[in-house]
N, C-alpha and C positions, 0 to 999 in steps of 0.2 A: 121458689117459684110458686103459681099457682096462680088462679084469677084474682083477680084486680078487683077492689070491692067496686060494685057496678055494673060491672062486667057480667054475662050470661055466660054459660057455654052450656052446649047440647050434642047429646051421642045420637045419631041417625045411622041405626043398623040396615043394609042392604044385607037382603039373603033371599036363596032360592032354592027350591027344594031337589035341582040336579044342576050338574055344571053342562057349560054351554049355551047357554041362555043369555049370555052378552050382564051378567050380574056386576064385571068387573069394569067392564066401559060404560059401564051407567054409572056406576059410582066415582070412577073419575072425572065423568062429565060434568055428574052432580057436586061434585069437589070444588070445579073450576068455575060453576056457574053460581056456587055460593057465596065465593069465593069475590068474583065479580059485582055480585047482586050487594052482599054485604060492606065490600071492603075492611073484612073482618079474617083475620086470623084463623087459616080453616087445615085441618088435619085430616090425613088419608091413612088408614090404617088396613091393609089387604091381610087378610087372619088367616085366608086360604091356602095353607103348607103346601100342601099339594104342587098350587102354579103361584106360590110366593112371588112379588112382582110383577104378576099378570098385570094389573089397574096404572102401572105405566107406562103400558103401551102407547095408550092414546096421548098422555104425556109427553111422549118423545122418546120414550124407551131411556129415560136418564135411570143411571144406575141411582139406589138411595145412599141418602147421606149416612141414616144411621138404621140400624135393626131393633125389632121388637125390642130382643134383650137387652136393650138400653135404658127403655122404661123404667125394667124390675126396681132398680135402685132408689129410682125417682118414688115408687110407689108411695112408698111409708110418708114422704111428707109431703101427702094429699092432705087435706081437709075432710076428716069423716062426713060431711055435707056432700063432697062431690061421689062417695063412694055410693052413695042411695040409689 
């Protein structure tokens, strides 16, 4: 796997310097409305342990498909370009 030659992809970090601040519903928003805007292939990644899941709330509260730890394996065959 990996991107498509062509293809862009971009990491847009949401953070905030205390919780409760509505960080997680914005970021799903912003997901969904990228998402729309693009019609592009757009990934939500909640890093927040804490209230892991929070950001699908506004989603519908669907449980995920898969976990972090699913990534780990994928890592290695990144493209050192994407890792910059």
């Amino acid at each position: 796997m990996g991107v498509a030659a062509g293809m862009r992809a971009a990491v847009l970090p949401v953070i905030s310097a205390k919780g409760g601040v509505g960080r997680s519903f914005f970021a799903a928003n912003f997901a969904i409305a990228l998402l729309r805007e693009t019609r592009g292939r757009t990934l939500l990644l909640d890093l927040d342990l804490d209230w892991a899941g929070d950001a699908l709330l506004p989603l519908g509260g669907q449980a995920p498909r898969r976990a972090l730890s699913d990534l780990a394996p994928l890592l290695a065959a990144l493209p050192p370009t994407m890792l910059k």
